[in-house]
Structures are given as structure tokens and as C-alpha cells.
N, C-alpha and C positions, 0 to 999 in steps of 0.2 A: 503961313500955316493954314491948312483945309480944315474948312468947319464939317466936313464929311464925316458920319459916325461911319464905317463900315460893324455891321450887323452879323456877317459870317465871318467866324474867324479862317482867319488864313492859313493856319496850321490844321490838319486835321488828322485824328487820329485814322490808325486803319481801319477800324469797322468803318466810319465815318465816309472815309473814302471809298468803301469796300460799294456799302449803297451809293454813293455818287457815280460810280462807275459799273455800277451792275453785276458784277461778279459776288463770290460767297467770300469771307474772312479767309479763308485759309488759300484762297488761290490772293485775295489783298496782300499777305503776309510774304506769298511768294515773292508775286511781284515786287514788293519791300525789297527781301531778302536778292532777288537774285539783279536789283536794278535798275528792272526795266521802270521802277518809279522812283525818281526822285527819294531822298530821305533826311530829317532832321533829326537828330538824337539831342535829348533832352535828359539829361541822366539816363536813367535805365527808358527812358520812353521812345518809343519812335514815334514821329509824324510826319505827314507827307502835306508840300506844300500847294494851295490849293489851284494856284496857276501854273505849275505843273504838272495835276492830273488833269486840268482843264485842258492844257496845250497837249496832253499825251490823248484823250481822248479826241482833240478835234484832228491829230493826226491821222488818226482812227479811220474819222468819218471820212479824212481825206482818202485816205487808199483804199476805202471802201466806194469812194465813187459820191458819196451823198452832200447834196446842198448844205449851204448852213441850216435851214429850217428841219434838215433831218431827212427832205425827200430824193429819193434816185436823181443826178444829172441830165 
């Protein structure tokens, strides 16, 4: 068993997500809504889980060309 506390939770909700990924809540919602994000339902809650928008955004980065550090190839 890891004596690791993890500090961020792993679920996030969609504003939550919405700032981790830079976009505004209702384009988050979309994305929810239409798939292109991952989704956990929790009774009536959604939440999107956090290595999933991590791996959707570094896909991102990829087809956009940029190192990991974020600058141009």
C-alpha cells in the first residue's frame, strides 16, 4: 500500500475542468455532453476524470506541434 497522499482530486468537476483546460463552462459542458471528454456520473453529477483531460490535452499539444515544455518543435 503507497504512503502517497494525492492532494488533487482525481475526479473533477466541469468548471473545475473547464479552468484546467482553458476554455469557458459551457463549451466544458459541451465537450461533457457531446464526448469528446471522458465522463463519470455520480448520481445526478458529472465529472470528468483528471488523466483523461490531461491525456486529451497533451494530445492537443501534440497535433498542435508543441514540446512538452509547451514550446514550438
Amino acid at each position: 500500500m503507497s504512503n502517497i497522499i494525492e492532494l488533487e482530486p482525481r475526479l473533477l468537476r466541469v468548471s473545475e475542468a473547464a479552468k484546467i483546460a482553458g476554455v469557458c463552462k459551457s463549451r466544458a459542458y459541451e465537450f461533457a455532453a457531446n464526448g469528446t471528454w471522458h465522463t463519470v456520473r455520480l448520481g445526478r453529477s458529472v465529472r470528468i476524470p483528471r488523466r483523461g483531460l490531461e491525456r486529451w490535452l497533451d494530445e492537443l499539444e501534440t497535433q498542435a506541434g508543441l514540446d512538452e515544455d509547451g514550446s514550438a518543435a
